[in-house]
ZAKEMAR-41389 format. One line per field, with one value per residue (C-alpha): residue in one letter; z, x, y negated; residue number from 1. Coordinates in steps of 0.25 Angstrom, whole numbers, plus 2048, in hexadecimal, padded with zeros to 3 digits. Example, Ala and Ser with C-alpha at 12.3 -4.5 7.8 and 13.67 -1.06 7.14 Angstrom:
REM residues 2
code = c(a:s);
pz = c(81F:81D);
px = c(831:837);
py = c(812:804);
pos = c(1:2);
REM end
This chain:
REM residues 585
code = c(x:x:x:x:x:x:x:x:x:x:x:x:x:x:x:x:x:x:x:x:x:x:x:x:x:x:x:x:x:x:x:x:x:x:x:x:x:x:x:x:x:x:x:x:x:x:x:x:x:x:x:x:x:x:x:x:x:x:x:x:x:x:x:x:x:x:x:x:x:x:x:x:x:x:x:x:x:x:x:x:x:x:x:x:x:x:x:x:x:x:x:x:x:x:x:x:x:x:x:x:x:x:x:x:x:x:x:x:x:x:x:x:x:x:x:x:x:x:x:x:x:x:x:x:x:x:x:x:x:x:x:x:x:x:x:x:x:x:x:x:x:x:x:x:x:x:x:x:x:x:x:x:x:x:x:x:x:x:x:x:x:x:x:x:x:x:x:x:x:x:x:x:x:x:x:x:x:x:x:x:x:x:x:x:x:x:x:x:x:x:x:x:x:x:x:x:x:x:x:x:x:x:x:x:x:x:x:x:x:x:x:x:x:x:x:x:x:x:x:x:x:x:x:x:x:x:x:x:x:x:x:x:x:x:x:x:x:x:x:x:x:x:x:x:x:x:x:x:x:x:x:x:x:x:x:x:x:x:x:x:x:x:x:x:x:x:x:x:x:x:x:x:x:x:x:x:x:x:x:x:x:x:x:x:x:x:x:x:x:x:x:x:x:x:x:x:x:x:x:x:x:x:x:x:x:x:x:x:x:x:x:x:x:x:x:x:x:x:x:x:x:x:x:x:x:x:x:x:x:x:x:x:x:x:x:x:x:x:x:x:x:x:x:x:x:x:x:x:x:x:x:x:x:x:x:x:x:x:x:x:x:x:x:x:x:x:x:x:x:x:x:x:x:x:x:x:x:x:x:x:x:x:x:x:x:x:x:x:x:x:x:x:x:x:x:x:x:x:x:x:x:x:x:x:x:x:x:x:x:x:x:x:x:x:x:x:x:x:x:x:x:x:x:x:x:x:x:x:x:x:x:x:x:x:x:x:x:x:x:x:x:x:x:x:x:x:x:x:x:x:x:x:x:x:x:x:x:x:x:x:x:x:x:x:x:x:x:x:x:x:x:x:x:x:x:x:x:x:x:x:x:x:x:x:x:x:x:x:x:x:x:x:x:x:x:x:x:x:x:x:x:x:x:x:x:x:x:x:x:x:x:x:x:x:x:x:x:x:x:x:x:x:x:x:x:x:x:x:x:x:x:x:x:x:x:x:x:x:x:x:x:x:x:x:x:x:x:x:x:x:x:x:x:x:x:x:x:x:x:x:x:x:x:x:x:x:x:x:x:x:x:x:x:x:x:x:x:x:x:x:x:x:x:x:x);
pz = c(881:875:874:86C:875:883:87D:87A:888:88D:884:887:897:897:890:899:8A4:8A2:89D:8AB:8B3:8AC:8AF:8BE:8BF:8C6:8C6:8BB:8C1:8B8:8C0:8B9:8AB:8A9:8A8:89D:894:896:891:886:880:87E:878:887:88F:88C:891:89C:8A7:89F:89E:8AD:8AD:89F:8A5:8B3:8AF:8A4:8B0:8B8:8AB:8AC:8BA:8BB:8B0:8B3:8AF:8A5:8A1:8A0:898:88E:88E:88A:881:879:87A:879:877:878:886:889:882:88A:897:892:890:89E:8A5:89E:8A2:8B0:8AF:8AA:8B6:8AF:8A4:895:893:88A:87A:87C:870:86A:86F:86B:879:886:88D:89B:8A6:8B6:8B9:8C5:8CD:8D6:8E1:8EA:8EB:8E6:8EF:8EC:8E3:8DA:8D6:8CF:8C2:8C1:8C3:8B8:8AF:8B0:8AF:8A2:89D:89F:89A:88C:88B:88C:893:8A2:8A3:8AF:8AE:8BB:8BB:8C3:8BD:8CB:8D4:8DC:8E2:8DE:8DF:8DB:8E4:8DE:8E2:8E0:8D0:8D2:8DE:8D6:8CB:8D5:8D9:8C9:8CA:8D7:8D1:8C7:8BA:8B2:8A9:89B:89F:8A9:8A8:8B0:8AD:8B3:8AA:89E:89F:892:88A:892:88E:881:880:887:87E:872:878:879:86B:867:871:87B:887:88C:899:8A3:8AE:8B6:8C4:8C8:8CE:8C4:8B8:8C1:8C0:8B2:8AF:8B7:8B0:8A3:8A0:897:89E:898:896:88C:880:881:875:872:872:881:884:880:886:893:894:891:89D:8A6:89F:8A5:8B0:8B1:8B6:8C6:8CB:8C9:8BF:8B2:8AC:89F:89D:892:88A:88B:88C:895:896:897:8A0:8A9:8B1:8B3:8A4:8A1:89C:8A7:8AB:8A2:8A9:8B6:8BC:8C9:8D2:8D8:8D2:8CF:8D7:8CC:8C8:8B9:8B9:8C5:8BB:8B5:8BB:8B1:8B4:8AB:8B3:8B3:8A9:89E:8A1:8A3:896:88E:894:892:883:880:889:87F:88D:885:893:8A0:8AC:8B7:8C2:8BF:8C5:8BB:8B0:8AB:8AA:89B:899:89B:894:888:885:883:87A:872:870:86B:865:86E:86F:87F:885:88C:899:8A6:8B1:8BE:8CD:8D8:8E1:8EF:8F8:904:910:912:91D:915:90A:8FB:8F9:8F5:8FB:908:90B:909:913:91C:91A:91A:928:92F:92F:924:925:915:907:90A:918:918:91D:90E:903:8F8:8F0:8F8:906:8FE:8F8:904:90A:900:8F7:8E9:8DE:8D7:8E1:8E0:8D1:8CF:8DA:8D4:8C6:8CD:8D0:8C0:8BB:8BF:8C0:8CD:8D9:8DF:8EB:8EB:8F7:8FD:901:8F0:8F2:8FC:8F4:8E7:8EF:8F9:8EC:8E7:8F5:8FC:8F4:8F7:904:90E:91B:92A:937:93D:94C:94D:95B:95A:950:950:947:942:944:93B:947:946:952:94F:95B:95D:966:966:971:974:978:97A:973:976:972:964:959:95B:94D:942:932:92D:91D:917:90D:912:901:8FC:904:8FE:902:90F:920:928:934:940:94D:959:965:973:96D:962:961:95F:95B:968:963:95D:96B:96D:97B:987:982:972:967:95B:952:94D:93F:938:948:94D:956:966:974:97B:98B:990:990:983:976:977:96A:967:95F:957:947:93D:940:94C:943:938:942:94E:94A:952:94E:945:949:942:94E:94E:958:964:963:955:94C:945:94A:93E:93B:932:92D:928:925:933:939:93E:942:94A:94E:94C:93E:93E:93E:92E:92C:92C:920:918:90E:90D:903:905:908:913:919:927:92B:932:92E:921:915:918:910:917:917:91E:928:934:93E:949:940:934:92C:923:91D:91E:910:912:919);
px = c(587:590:5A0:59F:594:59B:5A9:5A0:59C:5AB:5AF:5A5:5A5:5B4:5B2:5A8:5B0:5BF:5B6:5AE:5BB:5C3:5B8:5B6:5C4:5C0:5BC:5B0:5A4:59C:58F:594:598:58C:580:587:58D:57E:579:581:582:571:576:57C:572:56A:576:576:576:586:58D:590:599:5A0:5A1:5A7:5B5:5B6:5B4:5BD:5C9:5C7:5C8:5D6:5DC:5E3:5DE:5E7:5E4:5D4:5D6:5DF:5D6:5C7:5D0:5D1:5C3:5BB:5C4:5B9:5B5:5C4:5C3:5B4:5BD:5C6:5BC:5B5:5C4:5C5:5B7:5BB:5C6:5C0:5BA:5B6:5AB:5B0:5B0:5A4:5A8:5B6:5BA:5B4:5C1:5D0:5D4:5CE:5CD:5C9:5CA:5CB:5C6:5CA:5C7:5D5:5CE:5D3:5DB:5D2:5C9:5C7:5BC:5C2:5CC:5C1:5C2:5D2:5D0:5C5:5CA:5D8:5D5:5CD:5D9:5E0:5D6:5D3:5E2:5DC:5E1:5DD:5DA:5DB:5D4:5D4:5C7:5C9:5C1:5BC:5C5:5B9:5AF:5B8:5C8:5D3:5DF:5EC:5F2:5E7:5EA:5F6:5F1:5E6:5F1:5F9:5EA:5E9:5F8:5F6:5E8:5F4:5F0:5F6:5ED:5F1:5EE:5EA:5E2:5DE:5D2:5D6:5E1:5D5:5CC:5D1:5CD:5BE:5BE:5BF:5B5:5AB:5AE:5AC:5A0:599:59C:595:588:58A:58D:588:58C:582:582:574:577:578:56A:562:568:566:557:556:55D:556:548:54E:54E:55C:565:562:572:570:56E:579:580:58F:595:590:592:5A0:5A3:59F:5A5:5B3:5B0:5AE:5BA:5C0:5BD:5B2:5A7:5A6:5A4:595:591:591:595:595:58A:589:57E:575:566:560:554:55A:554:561:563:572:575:56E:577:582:58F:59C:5A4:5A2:5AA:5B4:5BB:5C2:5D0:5D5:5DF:5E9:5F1:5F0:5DF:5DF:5DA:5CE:5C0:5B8:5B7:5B0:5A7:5AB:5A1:5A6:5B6:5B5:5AC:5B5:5C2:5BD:5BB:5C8:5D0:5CB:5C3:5BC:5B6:5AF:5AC:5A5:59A:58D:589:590:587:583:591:592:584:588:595:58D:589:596:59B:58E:593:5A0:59D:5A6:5A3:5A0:5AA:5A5:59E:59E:597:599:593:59C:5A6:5A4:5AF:5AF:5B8:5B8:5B2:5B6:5AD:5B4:5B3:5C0:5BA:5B6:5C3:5CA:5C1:5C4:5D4:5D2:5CB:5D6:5CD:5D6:5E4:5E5:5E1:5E9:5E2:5DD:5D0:5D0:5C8:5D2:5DD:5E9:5E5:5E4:5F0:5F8:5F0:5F8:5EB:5F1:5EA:5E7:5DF:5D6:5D7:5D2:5C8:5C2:5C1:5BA:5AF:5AC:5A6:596:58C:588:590:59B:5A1:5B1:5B5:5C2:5C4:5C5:5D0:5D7:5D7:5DC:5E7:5E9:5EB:5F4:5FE:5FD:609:611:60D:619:611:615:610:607:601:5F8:5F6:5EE:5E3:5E0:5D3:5D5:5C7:5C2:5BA:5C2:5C3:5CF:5D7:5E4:5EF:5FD:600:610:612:620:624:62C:633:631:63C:641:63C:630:632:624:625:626:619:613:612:61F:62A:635:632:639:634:633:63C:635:63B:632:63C:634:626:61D:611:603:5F5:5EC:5E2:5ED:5F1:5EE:5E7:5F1:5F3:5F1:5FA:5FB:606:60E:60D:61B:620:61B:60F:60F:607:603:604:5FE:60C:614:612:61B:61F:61B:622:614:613:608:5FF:5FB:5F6:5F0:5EA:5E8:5E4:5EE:5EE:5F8:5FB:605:60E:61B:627:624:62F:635:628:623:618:60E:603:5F8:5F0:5E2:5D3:5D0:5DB:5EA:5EE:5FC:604:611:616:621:630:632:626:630:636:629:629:620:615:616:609:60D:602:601:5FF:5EF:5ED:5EC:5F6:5FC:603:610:60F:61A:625:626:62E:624:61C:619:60C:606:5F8:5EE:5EA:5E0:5DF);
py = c(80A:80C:80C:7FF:7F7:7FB:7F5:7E9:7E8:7EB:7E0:7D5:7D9:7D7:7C8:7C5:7CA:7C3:7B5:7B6:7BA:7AE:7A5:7A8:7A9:7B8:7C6:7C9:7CE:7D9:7D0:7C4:7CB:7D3:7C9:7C3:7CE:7D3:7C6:7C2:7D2:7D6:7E4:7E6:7E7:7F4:7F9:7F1:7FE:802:7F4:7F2:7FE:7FA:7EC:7EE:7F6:7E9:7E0:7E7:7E6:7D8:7D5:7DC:7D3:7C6:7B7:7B7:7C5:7C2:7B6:7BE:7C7:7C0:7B8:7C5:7C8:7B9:7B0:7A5:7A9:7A5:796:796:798:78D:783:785:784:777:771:775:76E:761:75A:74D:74F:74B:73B:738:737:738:73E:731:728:72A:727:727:71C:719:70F:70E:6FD:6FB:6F0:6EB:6E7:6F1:6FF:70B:713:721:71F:717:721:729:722:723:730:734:72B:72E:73D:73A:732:73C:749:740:73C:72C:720:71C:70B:704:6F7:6EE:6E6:6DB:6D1:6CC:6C6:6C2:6CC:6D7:6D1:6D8:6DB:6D7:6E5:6EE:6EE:6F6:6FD:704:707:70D:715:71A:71F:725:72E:731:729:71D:713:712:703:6F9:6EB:6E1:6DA:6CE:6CD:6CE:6C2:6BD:6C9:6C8:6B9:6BD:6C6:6BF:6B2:6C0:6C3:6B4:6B3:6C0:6B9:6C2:6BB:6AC:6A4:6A4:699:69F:6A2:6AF:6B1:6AB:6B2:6BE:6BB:6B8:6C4:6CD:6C9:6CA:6BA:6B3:6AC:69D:69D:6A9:6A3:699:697:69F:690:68D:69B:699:68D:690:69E:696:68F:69B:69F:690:690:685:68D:691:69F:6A1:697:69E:6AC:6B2:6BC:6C7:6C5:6D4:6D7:6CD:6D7:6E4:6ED:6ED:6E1:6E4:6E3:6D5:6CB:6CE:6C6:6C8:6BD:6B4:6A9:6AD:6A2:6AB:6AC:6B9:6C0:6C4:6B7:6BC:6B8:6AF:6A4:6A9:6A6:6AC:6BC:6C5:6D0:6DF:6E3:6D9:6DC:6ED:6EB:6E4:6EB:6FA:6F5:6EE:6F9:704:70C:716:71C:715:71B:712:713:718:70B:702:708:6FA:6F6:6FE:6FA:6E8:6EB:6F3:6E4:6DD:6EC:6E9:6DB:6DE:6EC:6F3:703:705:711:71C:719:725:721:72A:727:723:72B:72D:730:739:738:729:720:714:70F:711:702:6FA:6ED:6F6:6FD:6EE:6E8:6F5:6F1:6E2:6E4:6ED:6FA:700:6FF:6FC:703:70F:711:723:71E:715:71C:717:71C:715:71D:72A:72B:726:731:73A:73F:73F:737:745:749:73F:73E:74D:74A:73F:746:752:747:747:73A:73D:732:736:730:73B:73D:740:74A:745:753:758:74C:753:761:75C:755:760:76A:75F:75E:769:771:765:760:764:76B:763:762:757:758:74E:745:739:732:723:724:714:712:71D:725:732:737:743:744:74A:74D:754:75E:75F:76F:775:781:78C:798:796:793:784:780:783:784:783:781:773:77B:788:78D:788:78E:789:77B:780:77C:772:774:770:76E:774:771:772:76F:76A:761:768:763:763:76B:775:77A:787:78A:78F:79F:79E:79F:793:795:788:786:78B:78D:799:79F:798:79B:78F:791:783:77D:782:78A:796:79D:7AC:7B6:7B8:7B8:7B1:7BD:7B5:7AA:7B3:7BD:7B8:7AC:7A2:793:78D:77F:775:76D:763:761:75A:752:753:74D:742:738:737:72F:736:72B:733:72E:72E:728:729:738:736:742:749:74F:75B:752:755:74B:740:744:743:73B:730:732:741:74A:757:75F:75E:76B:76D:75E:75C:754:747:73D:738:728:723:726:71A:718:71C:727:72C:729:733:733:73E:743:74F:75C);
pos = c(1:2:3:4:5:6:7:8:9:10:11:12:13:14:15:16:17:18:19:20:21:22:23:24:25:26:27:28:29:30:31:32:33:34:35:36:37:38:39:40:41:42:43:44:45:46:47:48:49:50:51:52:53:54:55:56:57:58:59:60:61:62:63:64:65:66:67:68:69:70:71:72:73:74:75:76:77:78:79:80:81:82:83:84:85:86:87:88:89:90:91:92:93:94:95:96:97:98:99:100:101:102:103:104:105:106:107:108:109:110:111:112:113:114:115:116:117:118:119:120:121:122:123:124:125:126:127:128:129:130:131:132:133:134:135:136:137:138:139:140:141:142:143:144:145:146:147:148:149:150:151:152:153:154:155:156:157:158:159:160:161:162:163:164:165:166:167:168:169:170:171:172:173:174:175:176:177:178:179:180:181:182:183:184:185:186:187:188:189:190:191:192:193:194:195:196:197:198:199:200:201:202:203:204:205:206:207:208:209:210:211:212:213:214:215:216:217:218:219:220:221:222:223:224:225:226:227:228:229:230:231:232:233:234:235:236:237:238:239:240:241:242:243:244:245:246:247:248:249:250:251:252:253:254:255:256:257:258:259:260:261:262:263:264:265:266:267:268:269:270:271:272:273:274:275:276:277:278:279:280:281:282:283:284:285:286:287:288:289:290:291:292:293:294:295:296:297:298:299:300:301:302:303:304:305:306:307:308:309:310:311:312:313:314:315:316:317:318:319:320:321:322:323:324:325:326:327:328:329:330:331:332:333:334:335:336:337:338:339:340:341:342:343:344:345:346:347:348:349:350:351:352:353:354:355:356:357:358:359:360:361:362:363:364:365:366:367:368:369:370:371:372:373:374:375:376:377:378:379:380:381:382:383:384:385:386:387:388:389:390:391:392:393:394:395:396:397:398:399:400:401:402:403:404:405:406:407:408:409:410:411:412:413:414:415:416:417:418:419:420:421:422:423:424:425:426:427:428:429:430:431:432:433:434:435:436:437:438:439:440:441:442:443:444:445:446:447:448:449:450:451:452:453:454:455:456:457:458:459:460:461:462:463:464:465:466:467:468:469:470:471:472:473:474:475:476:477:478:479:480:481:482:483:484:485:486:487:488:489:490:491:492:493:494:495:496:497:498:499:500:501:502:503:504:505:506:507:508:509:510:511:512:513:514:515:516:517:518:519:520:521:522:523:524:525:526:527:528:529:530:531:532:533:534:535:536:537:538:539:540:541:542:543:544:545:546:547:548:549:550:551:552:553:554:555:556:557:558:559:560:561:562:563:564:565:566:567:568:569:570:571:572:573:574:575:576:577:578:579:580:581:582:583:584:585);
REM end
């Protein structure tokens, strides 16, 4: 091997060697680097016995440098292996695939419809979530549209309009702008008046189960080819009122013999006696069904992308008609599977946990054993966990199942640094009909010859947050199963090592060696006398027990780390106890 090929071997070893360090984010191997300097270089390999030694002093070069020396370094050699490393970061970093023909639109613009019949579960927070980040990534707007269109089979709570506003603030974003649908059935009368103008929609008076039949042997309706003035007539009469709830619907004029039943002449508008709850549409009667309204809305809104339920595929495809009619350009549809959520006993079904609530078995939409946004956040999970949670999902057509426990990273990541640390020994559980069977007890036990009080820090990493000063006075309160047998040793978290004689604990002029080498117990306690009663209210059940006396002086809505148990959301401070909510270990 020459002078001249042997630096050509340094030079494209030592590229190879800072790309595949930077990459890996460690030590290059001469194993990993070889195979392809042998492949991408022909001329190296008959001399493939020498090139090992040239290349393992280069590799050795490059694994002392620092990060920031490797990058400076290929930057000087290949500069377009560093821009290759850029580009991976950035696919790492984009979770959610790019929206489809995006560069086709000025501005993107997307919307969350939800229904207002009840507080969100956790599923439904998947679409504010992927939407909003995509608002957000394409520098578009974020819509929510409330379809409430049915104040019958699927009725709208007056409050449950701000309640799910509240629920998108929480997940951490704002709409660019809201609607109601109800307040809209003037804009849907028009263009379904439009539409029977254009000979695409006729009243139909069949019943139910005979234009089922009809359709589903391909036959017309016998109203189908009613003339526009009839058809005019009589849908101003829908629009007045004079018609009963069942006697006659508008239908969109489609392919009566197209090879999809579902898509066959479908209903745009039907008559409901049932007023609506919101004073503003408590007149109308004559309702337009979801796919007419979304259809119209996500054209006259500007939505230049749709996400919705691989089961609501025939929604574009019913809708596509009325766009046809009107020459309207169809937005962009992504149609992902349904979300699963782990953890819950109770089904994610708004109409389910009301029923649940309305019969006493839970205490309200906030309850811990709810699967819905209200009980998490009281909980003390933070909407960005959820949010990056939910993103991670993507937007796959096959149904996916959400972890609660990637929930409780993301929000441990996001708490832990400022979750003060306290003491809670538990003594009791009340499982509210869940079938936990946790069982606990605190054991009273004196202590003697130690110092008279404990100054555990308020946060083991930050010092300069300060202690806690806790009294220990003639003895503290332990968790049964924490008491050591008569003879051992634990040591009292931020207190000091003890003996337990059957009777008392008894301090002992021992260091944390005995905990890091003789393998002695750390376990967390409170005052027997100076503490506060606590109610942990978790997914099981009620935990009671005894919290270290700065407790009282947590602020409500404030997430501490109870040492051993896990991160709690301070709800309330009564008169008999506290309340705090359990979030995670």
């Amino acid at each position: 091997m020459d002078d001249e090929l042997r630096e050509r071997v340094r030079r494209e070893a030592e590229t190879a060697a800072l790309f595949n360090a930077l990459k890996h984010g460690s030590d290059a191997q001469v194993g990993a680097i070889m195979g392809p300097l042998m492949g991408e270089n022909p001329d190296f390999r008959p001399h493939g016995d020498e090139i090992p030694g040239v290349v393992a002093p280069v590799i050795e070069d490059v694994n002392a440098m620092d990060r920031e020396e490797k990058r400076e370094r290929l930057a000087e050699l290949a500069p377009e292996r560093v821009e290759e490393l850029d580009a991976e970061d950035d696919e790492d970093d984009q979770v959610l695939p790019d929206l489809p023909h995006a560069d086709d639109y000025d501005e993107i613009r997307m919307r969350c419809a939800p229904n207002p019949n009840g507080p969100w579960h956790i599923g439904h927070a998947r679409m504010p979530a992927v939407i909003g980040t995509y608002a957000e990534e394409y520098d578009g707007e974020f819509i929510v549209r409330f379809d409430d269109t049915d104040p019958e089979t699927k009725r709208p709570l007056l409050w449950a309009y701000d309640e799910i506003l509240e629920e998108i603030e929480y997940l951490g974003f704002e709409p660019a702008e809201v609607y109601r649908a109800s307040d809209r059935l003037e804009t849907y009368y028009e263009h379904a008046r439009e539409l029977i103008e254009l000979g695409g929609a006729y009243t139909c008076s069949c019943p139910a189960g005979e234009f089922s039949e009809l359709k589903n042997s391909g036959e017309a309706c016998p109203h189908r080819e009613k003339d526009i003035e009839t058809v005019r007539e009589e849908f101003a009469a829908m629009v007045d009122g004079k018609y009963d709830s069942g006697e006659m619907v508008l239908r969109v004029k489609t392919d009566i013999e197209h090879k999809n039943p579902a898509l066959r002449d479908w209903v745009a508008f039907r008559i409901i006696d049932t007023p609506h709850p919101r004073e503003e549409a408590e007149q109308y009667r004559c309702w337009p069904m979801l796919d007419f309204q979304s259809g119209v809305d996500d054209h006259l809104t500007g939505v230049t992308h749709i996400i919705r339920g691989i089961d609501l595929q025939d929604s574009a495809k019913r809708q596509q008609f009325v766009y046809d009619y009107f020459d309207w350009d169809y937005p962009e549809v992504i149609h992902w599977g349904h979300v699963q959520v782990d953890a819950y006993d109770v089904s994610m079904s708004t109409s389910t946990i009301r029923e649940l609530i309305d019969a006493g078995d839970l205490d309200g939409w906030d309850d811990p054993r709810a699967p819905t946004l209200p009980s998490v956040q009281r909980r003390g999970i933070r909407g960005e966990a959820i949010v990056d949670a939910m993103v991670e999902l993507g937007t796959s057509t096959s149904n996916v199942d959400l972890a609660m426990s990637s929930v409780y990273s993301n929000n441990r990541d996001l708490v832990d640094d400022e979750a003060p640390r306290q003491f809670f020994v538990r003594d009791g559980f009340d499982d509210r009909g869940s079938g936990a069977d946790d069982a606990y007890a605190a054991i009273e036990v004196p202590v003697e010859g130690g110092p008279d009080s404990a100054s555990p820090p308020v946060h083991p990493e930050h010092e300069d947050r300060g202690e806690r000063d806790i009294p220990v006075a003639d003895g503290v309160l332990i968790e049964e199963e924490d008491l050591p047998a008569v003879g051992e040793r634990v040591w009292l978290k931020g207190y000091g090592p003890v003996r337990y004689d059957g009777e008392r604990l008894a301090f002992l002029d021992a260091d944390i060696d005995v905990v890091r080498e003789e393998g002695v117990d750390v376990v967390h306690w409170v005052p027997a006398d100076d503490n506060v009663e606590v109610r942990l209210r978790t997914m099981d059940g009620d935990v009671t027990g005894y919290a270290e006396p700065g407790f009282a002086d947590v602020d409500a809505d404030e997430v501490v780390q109870f040492v051993r148990v896990g991160f709690a959301r301070c709800d309330r401070h009564d008169a008999d106890e506290s309340v705090a909510y359990y979030a995670h270990p």
